[in-house]
TORKOL-4160 file (C-alpha; in steps of 0.2 Angstrom, whole numbers, padded with zeros to 4 digits, m for minus):
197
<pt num="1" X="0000" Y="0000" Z="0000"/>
<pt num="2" X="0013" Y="0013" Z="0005"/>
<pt num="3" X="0032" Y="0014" Z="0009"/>
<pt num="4" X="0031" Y="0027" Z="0022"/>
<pt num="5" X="0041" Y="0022" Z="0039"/>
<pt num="6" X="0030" Y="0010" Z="0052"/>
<pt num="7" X="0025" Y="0007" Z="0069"/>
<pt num="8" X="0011" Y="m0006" Z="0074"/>
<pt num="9" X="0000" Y="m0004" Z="0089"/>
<pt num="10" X="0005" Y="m0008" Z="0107"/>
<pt num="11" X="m0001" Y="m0021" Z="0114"/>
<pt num="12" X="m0004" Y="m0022" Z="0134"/>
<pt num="13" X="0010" Y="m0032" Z="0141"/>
<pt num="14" X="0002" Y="m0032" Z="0159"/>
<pt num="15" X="m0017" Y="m0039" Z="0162"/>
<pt num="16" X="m0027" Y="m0027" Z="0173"/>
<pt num="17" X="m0040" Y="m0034" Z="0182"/>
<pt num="18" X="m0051" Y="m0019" Z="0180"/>
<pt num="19" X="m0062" Y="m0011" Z="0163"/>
<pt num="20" X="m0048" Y="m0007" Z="0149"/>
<pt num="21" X="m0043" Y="0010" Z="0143"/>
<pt num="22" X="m0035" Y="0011" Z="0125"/>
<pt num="23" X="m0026" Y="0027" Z="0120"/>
<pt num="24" X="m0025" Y="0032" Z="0101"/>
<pt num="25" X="m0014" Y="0044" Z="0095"/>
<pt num="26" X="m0014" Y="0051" Z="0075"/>
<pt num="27" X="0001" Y="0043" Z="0067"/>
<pt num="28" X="0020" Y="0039" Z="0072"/>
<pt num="29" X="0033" Y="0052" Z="0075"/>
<pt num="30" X="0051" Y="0049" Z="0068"/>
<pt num="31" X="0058" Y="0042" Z="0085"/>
<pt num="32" X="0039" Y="0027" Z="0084"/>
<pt num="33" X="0043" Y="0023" Z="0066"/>
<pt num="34" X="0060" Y="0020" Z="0069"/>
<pt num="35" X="0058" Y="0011" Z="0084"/>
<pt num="36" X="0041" Y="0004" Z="0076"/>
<pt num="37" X="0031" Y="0008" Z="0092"/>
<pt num="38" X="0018" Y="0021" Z="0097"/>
<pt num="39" X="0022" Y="0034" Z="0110"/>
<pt num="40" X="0040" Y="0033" Z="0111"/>
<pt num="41" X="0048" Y="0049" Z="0111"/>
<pt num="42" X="0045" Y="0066" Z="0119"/>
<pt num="43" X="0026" Y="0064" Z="0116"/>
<pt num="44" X="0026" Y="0047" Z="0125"/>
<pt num="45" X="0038" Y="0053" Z="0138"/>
<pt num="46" X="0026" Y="0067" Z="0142"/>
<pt num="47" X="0008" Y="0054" Z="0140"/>
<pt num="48" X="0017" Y="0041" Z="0152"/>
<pt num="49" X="0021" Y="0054" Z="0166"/>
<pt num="50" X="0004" Y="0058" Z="0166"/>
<pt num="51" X="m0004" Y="0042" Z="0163"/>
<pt num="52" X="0005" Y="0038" Z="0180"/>
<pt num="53" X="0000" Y="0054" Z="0190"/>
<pt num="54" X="m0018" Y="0048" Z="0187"/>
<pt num="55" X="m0017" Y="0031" Z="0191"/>
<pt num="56" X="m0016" Y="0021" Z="0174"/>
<pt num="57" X="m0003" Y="0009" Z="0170"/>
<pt num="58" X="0003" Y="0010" Z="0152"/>
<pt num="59" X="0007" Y="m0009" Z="0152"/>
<pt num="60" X="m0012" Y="m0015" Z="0154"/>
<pt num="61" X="m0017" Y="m0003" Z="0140"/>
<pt num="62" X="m0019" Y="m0004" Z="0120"/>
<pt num="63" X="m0009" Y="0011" Z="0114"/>
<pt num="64" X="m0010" Y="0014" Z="0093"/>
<pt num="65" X="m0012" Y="0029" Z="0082"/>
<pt num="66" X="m0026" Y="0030" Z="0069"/>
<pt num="67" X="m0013" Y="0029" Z="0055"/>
<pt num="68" X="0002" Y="0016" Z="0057"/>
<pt num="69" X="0013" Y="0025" Z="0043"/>
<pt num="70" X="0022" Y="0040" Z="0047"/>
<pt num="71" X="0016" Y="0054" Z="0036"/>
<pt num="72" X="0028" Y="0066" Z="0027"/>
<pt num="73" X="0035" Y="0079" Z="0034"/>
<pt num="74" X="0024" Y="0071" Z="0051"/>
<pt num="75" X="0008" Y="0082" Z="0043"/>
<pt num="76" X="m0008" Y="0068" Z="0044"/>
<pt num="77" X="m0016" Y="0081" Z="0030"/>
<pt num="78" X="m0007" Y="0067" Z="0019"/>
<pt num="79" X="m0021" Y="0054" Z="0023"/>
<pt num="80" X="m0034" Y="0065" Z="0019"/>
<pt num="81" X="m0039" Y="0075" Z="0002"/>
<pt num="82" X="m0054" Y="0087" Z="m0003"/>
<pt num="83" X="m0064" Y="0079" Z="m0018"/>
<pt num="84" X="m0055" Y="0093" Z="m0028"/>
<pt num="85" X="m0040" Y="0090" Z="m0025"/>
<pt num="86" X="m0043" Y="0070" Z="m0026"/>
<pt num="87" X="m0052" Y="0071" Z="m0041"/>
<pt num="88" X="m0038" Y="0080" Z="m0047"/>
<pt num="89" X="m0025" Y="0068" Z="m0043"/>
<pt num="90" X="m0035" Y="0053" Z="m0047"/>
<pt num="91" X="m0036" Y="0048" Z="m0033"/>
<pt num="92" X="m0053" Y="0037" Z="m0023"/>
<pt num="93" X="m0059" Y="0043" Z="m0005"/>
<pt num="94" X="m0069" Y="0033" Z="0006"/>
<pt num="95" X="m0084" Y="0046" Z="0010"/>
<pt num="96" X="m0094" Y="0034" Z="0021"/>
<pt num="97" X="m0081" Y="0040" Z="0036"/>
<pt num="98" X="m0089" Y="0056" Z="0035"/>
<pt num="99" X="m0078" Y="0074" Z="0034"/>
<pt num="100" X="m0063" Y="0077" Z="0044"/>
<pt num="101" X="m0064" Y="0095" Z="0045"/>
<pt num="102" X="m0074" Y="0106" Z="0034"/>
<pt num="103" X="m0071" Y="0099" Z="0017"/>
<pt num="104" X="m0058" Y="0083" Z="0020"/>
<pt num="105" X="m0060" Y="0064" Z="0016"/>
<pt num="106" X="m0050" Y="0051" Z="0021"/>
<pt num="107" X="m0042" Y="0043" Z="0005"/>
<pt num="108" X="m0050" Y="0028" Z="0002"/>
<pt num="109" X="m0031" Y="0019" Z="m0001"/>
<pt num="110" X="m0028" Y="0025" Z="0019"/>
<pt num="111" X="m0047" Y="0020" Z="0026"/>
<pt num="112" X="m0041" Y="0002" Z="0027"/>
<pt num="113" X="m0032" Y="0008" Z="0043"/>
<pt num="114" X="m0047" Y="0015" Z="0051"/>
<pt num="115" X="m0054" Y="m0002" Z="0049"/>
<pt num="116" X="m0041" Y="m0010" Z="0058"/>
<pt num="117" X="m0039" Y="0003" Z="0071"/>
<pt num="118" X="m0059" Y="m0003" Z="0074"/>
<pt num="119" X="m0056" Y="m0024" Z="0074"/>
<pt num="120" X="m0043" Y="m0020" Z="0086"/>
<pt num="121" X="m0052" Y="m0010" Z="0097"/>
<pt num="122" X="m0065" Y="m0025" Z="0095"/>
<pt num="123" X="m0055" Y="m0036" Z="0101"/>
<pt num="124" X="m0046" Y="m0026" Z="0116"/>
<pt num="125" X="m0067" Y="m0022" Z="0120"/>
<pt num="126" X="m0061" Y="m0006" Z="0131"/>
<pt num="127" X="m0073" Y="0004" Z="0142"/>
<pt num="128" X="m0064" Y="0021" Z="0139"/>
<pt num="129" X="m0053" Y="0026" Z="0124"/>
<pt num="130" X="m0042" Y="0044" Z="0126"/>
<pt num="131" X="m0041" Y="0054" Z="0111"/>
<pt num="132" X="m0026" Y="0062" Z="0108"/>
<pt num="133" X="m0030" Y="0073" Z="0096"/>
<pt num="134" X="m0041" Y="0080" Z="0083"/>
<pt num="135" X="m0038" Y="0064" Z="0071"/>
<pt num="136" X="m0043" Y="0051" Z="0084"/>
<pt num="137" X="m0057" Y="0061" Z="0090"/>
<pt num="138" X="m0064" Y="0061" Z="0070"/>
<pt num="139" X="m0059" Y="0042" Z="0069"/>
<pt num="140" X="m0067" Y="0036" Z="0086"/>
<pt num="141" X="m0083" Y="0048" Z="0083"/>
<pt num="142" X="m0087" Y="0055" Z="0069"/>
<pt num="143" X="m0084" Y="0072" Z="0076"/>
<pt num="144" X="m0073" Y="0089" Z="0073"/>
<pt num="145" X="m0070" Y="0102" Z="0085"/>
<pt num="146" X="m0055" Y="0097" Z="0098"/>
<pt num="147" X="m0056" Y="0112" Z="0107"/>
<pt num="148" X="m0073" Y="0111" Z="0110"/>
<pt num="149" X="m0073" Y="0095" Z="0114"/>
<pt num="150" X="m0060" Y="0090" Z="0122"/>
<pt num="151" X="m0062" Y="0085" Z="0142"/>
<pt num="152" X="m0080" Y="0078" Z="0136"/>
<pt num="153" X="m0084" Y="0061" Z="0135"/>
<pt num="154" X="m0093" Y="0053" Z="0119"/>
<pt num="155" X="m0098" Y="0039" Z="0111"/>
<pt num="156" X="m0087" Y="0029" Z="0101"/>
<pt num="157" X="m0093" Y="0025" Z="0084"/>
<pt num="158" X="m0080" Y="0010" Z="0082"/>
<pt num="159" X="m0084" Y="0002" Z="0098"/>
<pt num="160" X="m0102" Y="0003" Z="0105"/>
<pt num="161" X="m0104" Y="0005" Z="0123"/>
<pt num="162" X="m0085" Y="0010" Z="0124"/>
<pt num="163" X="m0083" Y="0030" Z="0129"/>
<pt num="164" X="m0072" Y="0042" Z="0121"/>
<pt num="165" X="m0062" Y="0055" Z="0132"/>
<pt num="166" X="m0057" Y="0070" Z="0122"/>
<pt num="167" X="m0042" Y="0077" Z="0124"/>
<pt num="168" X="m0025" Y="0087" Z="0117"/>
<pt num="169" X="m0010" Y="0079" Z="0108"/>
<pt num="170" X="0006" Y="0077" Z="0120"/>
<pt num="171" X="0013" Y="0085" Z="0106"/>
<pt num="172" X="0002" Y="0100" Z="0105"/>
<pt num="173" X="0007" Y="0103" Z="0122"/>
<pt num="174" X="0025" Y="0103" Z="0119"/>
<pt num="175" X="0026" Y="0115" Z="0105"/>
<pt num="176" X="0022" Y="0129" Z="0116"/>
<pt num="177" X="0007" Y="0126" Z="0127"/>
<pt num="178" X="0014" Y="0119" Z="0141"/>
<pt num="179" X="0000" Y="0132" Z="0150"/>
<pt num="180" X="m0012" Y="0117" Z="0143"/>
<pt num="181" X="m0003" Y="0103" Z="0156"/>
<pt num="182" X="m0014" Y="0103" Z="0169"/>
<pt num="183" X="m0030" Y="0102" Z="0155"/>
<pt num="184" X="m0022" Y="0087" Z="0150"/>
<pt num="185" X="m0020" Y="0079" Z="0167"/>
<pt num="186" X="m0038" Y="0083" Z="0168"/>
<pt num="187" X="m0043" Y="0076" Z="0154"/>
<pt num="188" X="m0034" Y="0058" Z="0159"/>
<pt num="189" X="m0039" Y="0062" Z="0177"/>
<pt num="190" X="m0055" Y="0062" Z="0169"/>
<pt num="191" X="m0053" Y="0045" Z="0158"/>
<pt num="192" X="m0047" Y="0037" Z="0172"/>
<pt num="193" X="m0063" Y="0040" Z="0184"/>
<pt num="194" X="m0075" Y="0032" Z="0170"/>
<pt num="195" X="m0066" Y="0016" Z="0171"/>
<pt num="196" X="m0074" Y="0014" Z="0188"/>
<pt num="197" X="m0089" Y="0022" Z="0185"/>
């Protein structure tokens, strides 16, 4: 399908006995794809330290992104297209995702990874997914809006029953909005109380 760089899904090494949470991400930096897992560099330094401060053990959860390839130049504009601009590449888009953004569709050569994002999250069967980001928060929802949404919680398109806690990219927060880091241990502080609701 593609040669952009790779990195799967983590898989929990640790069984908790309690409901599961999953965390999805957009799609590998340089430091996941090289070392072929999610959450490894400055961003996953930043979501494990506050994973820990609220509770939750990274081990016993499922940690991907939306998209397993890196994107170029790390912009996940590169898995979407307006129908202009994919009718002018000649390119499909797989519309029954619904709009990321205002005028964006996923291209339909990418949608295959929404698909396994979903069977996975099937098979994990967590009670509360974090969405770190405005991609995961389209993916997991169907909605836009990550400022407006994020600290709420909504349901999960891919998952019935499971929850989805909004919430900003560790990224985000390390490109200048360090002001935001006590929204974000909110917002985990948050997914982790709907475990034991």
């Amino acid at each position: 399908m593609t040669d952009l760089p790779f990195a799967d899904y983590q898989q929990p090494t640790k069984t908790g006995a309690g409901p599961r949470l999953a965390i999805v991400g957009e799609a590998p930096g340089a430091e996941e794809a090289r070392r072929g897992v999610p959450f490894v560099g400055r961003s996953g330094q930043l979501l494990d330290e506050t994973l820990k401060a609220v509770g939750v053990e990274r081990a016993e959860c499922l940690v991907a992104n939306v998209f397993r390839h890196q994107p170029p130049g790390n912009k996940v504009g590169h898995f979407f297209a307006s129908r202009t601009r994919a009718k002018k590449e000649g390119r499909a888009l797989d519309e029954r995702w619904g709009p990321f953004g205002t005028s964006d569709w996923v291209l339909a050569e990418f949608s295959g990874e929404i698909e396994h994002l979903q069977r996975t999250l099937e098979g994990f069967a967590p009670r509360v997914i974090v969405a770190l980001g405005r991609t995961p928060l389209w993916a997991l929802t169907g909605l836009n809006g990550i400022m407006q949404l994020r600290g709420t919680v909504q349901p999960c398109r891919l998952v019935p029953g499971a929850e989805v806690v909004a919430t900003f990219h560790p990224s985000y927060i390390l490109r200048g909005q360090l002001a935001e880091q006590p929204t974000f241990l909110a917002d985990l502080k948050l997914a982790a109380s709907r475990l034991t609701a």
